[in-house]
N, C-alpha and C positions, 0 to 999 in steps of 0.2 A: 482616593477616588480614581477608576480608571482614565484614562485619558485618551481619545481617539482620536486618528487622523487617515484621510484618504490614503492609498496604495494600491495604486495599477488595478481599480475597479473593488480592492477587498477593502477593510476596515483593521489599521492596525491599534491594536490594545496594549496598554501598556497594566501588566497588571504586578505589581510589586517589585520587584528586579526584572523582573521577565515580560519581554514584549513579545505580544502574538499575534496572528491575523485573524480575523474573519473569514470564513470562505464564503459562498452563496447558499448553500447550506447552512451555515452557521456555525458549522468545524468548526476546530480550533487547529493553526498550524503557526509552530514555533519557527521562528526568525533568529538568525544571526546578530553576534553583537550585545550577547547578555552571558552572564557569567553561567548558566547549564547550557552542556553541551547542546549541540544539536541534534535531531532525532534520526539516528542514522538505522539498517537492517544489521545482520551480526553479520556482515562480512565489512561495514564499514560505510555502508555506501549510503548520503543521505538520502530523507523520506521526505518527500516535500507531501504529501498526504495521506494522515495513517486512519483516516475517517471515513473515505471513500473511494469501493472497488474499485479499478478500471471496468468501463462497460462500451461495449460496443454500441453508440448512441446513448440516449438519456434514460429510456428506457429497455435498453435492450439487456443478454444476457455480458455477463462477467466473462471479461477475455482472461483467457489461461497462462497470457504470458504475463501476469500480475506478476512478479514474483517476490511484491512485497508482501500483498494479500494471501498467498499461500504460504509463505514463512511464519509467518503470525499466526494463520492455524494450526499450520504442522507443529510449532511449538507451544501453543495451544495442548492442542492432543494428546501431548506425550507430557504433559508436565508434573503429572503427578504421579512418586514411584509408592513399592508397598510402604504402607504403615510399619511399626514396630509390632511383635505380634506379642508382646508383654511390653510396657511403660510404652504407650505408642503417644499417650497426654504429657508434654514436657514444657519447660520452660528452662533456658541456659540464657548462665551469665560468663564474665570475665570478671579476674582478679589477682589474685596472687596468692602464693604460701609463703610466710616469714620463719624459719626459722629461729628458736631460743639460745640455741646453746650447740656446740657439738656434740653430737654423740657416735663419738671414734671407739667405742669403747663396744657397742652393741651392732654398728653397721658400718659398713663401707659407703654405700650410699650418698654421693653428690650432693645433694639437697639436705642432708642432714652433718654435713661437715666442719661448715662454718656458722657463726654467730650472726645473726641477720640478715643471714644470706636471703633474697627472697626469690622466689621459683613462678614464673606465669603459671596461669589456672582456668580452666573452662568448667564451671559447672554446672549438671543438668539434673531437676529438681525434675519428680515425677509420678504419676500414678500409676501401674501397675496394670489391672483387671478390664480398664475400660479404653475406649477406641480416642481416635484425634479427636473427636467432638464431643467428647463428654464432661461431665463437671467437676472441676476441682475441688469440691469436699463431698468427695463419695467415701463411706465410711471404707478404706483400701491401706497396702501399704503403700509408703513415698517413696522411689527411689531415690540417693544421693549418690551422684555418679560425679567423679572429681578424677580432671584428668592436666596431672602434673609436667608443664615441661619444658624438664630435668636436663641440665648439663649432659647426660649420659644418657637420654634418650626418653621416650615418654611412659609416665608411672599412671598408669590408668587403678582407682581402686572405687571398684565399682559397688556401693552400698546401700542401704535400707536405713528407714528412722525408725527398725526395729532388732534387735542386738540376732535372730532367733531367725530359722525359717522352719518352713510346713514341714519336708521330706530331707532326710540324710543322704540319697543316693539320689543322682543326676537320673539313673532310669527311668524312675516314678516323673520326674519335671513333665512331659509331654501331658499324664493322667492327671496332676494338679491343675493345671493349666485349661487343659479341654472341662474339667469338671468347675472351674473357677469363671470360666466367660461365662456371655449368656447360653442359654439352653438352644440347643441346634434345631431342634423343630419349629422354637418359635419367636429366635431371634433377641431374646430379652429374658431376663433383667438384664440393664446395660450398665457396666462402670460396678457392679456391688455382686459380693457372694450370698444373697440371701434368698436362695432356690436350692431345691431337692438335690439336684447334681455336685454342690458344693458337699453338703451335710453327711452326703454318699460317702463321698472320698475323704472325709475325714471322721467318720461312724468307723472308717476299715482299714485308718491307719493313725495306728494308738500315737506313735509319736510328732502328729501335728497336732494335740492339744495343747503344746504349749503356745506353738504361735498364733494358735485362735485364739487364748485367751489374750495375748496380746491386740490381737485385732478387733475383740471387744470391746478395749478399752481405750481412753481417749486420744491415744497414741496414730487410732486409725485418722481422726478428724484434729488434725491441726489447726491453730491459730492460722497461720503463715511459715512460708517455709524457713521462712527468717528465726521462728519459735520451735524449731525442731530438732533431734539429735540427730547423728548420723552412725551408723556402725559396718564397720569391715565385713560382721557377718561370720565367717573362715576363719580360723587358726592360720597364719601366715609365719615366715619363718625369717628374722634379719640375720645377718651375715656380715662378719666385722673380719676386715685386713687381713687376721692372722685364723679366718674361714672357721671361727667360730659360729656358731647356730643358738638364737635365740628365738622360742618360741613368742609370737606379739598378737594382738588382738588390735584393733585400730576403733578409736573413737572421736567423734566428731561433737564438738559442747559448743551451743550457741552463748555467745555474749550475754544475750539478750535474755537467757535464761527459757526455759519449755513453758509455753502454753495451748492450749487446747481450747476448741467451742464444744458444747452438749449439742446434743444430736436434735432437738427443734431449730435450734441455730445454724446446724447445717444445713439442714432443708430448707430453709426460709432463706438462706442464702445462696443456695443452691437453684432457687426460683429465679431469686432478684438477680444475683452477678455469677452466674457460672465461672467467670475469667476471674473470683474473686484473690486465689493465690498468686497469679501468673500478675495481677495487677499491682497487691501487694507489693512485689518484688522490686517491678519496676518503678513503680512511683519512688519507693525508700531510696533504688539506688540514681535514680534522675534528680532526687532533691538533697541529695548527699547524705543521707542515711546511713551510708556503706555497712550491709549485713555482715558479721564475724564469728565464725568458729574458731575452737582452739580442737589444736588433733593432741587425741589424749593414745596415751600408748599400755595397755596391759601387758608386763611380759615374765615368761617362767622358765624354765629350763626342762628337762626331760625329766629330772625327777620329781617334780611337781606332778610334771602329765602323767607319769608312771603312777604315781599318787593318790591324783585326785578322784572323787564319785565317778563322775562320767568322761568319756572322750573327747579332750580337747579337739579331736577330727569331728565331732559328730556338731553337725551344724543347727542339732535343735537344742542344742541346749547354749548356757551360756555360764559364765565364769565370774561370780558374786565380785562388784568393785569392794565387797567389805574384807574380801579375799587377797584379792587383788588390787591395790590400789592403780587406776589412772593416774600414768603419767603425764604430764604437761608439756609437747615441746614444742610444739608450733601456733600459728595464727592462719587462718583462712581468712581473707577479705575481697568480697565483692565489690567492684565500684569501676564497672562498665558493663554497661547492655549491649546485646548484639546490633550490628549495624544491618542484618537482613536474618530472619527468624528462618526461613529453608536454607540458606548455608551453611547456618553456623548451629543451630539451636536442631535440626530436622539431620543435614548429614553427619554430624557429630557421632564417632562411630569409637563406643568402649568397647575394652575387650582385656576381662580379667587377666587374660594372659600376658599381658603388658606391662611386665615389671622391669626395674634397673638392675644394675651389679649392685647387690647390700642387699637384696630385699628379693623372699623365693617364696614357692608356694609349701604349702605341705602334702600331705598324703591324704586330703579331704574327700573324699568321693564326691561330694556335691562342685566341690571348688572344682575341681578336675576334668567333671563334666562340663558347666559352664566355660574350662577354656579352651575345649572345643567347640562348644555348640553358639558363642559367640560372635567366634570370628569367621564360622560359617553361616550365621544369619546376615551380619554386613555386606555379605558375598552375594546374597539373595536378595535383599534391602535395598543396596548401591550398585549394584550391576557389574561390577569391576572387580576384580582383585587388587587394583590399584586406587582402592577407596584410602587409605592411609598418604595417598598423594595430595588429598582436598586440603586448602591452607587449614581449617579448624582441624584436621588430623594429624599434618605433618609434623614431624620435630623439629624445635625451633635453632636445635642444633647441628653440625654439620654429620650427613649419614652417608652410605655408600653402599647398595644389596648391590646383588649379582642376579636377580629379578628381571626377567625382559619381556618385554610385548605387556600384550591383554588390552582390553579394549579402555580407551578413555586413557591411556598413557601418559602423566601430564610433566613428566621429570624426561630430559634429552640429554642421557650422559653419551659422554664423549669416550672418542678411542675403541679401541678392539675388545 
């Protein structure tokens, strides 16, 4: 129950650890002497009132030398930067990678050296088609974007919980995409491919039928992210000590094993809890849940690729595990939430091009695209070239460029 008492004409309240005053108004202004700071402006300086202008009289207008009052809008106004302009609906957690076993044998690679070595982990679950306010079971693909970091610097491997994409070559990405949002004249359908301009651009290009039929099926509308797979997507290439090259596919296998809702079920849920994934996640990992993947590894050599039906470069297809079996080497485990959703969950900036020593790309045309066209949207997104400065970006290990200036500079190396 609170508890009141006089102060210098105000009313102070005591409400749970925290004591506050009344003002004549009925503000609220926080008091010294309790375990949350005080309310200060961003240069430090306290706020003994963040409820009401300064005014010239009781009625009069608002004086200009406020300079708490105008801080507070000016940061206001500028608070919000662009969306993502594909997976702009995300949800990130923290966790780790565990390590099985070494594998000195296929890669150089840090993180796959030692037997239970374990690696911090950011991951950002996500949808694809539709904007920040749209609903989590829109029939779309998820993205699984897992960003590793690695003794040797940070392994971003940014994927889908579908093994397969629409177009082989980065060029077409721009024409998927414009044909995949809503219709430009009238703004809608939002978050789903099911309008004319979709149907267009895949009636005119034969090899996105595989991943439509993917997207037909219950793979688009997951249970939970917790019930989903994850895949690499790319042909990538490891690289072991003595610069050997092994072809690898990367896969992501829930614990918990794949489930799926039918599609009245997502609409009815879609009604009742649009946040119904993003909720999921969090609740499993606040009540000790901890979601787990196990990263499963495909891999061949050149005379397989030489080989096989189609081009282990061509990104629409994909490579039978009855073929190829999955290998088992690691663990993915979640078991921490973000402590603020726009720094860590919103600036969280992948970027396929972010690999270790052990681990390279191939000659993908789609991969190749996206590792340019990545780390020039973060550039557009975060406003900085020094977006890989943000704590959820940086490496956790010790780095050194030769990179200088740019606006938002937040590293002060020293010397000449």
């Amino acid at each position: 129950m609170a508890k009141s008492s006089a102060n210098g004409g105000r009313k102070s309240v005591q409400l749970g650890d925290q004591k506050i005053t009344r003002g004549e108004g009925g503000e609220t202004h926080q008091t010294g002497g309790t375990d949350v700071p005080p309310l200060t402006t961003q240069q430090g300086v306290p706020v003994a009132d963040d409820q009401n202008s300064l005014r010239i009289g009781v009625r009069g207008p608002t004086a200009l030398e406020d300079f708490h009052f105008r801080e507070k809008l000016f940061h206001f106004d500028h608070e919000r930067i662009p969306e993502r302009v594909v997976h702009a609906r995300g949800f990130g957690a923290h966790g780790y990678f565990e390590n099985y076993q070494p594998l000195t044998e296929i890669t150089r690679a840090d993180l796959f050296q030692r037997a239970g070595e374990k690696t911090p982990a950011f991951v950002r679950f996500s949808t694809v088609a539709g904007n920040k306010g749209s609903a989590d079971l829109a029939r779309d693909v998820r993205g699984f974007a897992v960003k590793l970091y690695t003794k040797e610097g940070n392994w971003d491997l940014v994927g889908n919980n579908i093994p397969v994409f629409f177009i082989q070559d980065a060029i077409k990405f721009p024409d998927l995409i414009h044909a995949a949002k809503e219709e430009p004249d009238r703004g809608f359908p939002q978050a789903q491919t099911a309008h004319d301009n979709f149907w267009d651009f895949i009636s005119l290009s034969p090899e996105s039928i595989h991943m439509t039929l993917w997207i037909m099926s219950d793979r688009a509308i997951p249970r939970a992210f917790r019930f989903m797979e994850g895949f690499g997507v790319h042909t990538f290439r490891l690289i072991n000590a003595q610069g050997k090259s092994t072809f690898v596919k990367f896969h992501w296998k829930p614990k918990l094993g794949m489930q799926s809702v039918v599609w009245n079920e997502a609409v009815k849920i879609n009604g009742a809890d649009p946040d119904f994934h993003r909720r999921d996640l969090w609740q499993a990992i606040q009540s000790g849940q901890f979601p787990e993947w196990e990263l499963g590894l495909q891999l061949f050599d050149e005379k397989f690729a030489d080989q096989f039906e189609f081009d282990v470069l061509d990104a629409t297809k994909l490579i039978p595990e009855e073929l190829i079996p999955v290998r088992k080497v690691g663990r993915l485990v979640l078991n921490r939430c973000v402590d603020n959703f726009f720094a860590e969950t919103e600036q969280v900036a992948f970027c396929t091009q972010n690999v270790v020593p052990g681990i390279d790309f191939s000659n993908d045309p789609l991969l190749q695209g996206r590792n340019f066209s990545y780390l020039d949207t973060q550039l557009k997104r975060l406003g900085s070239p020094n977006f890989s400065n943000l704590p959820i970006n940086a490496p956790k290990c010790p780095f050194h460029t030769l990179q200088q200036d740019g606006q938002m500079t937040l590293v002060n190396p020293k010397n000449r």
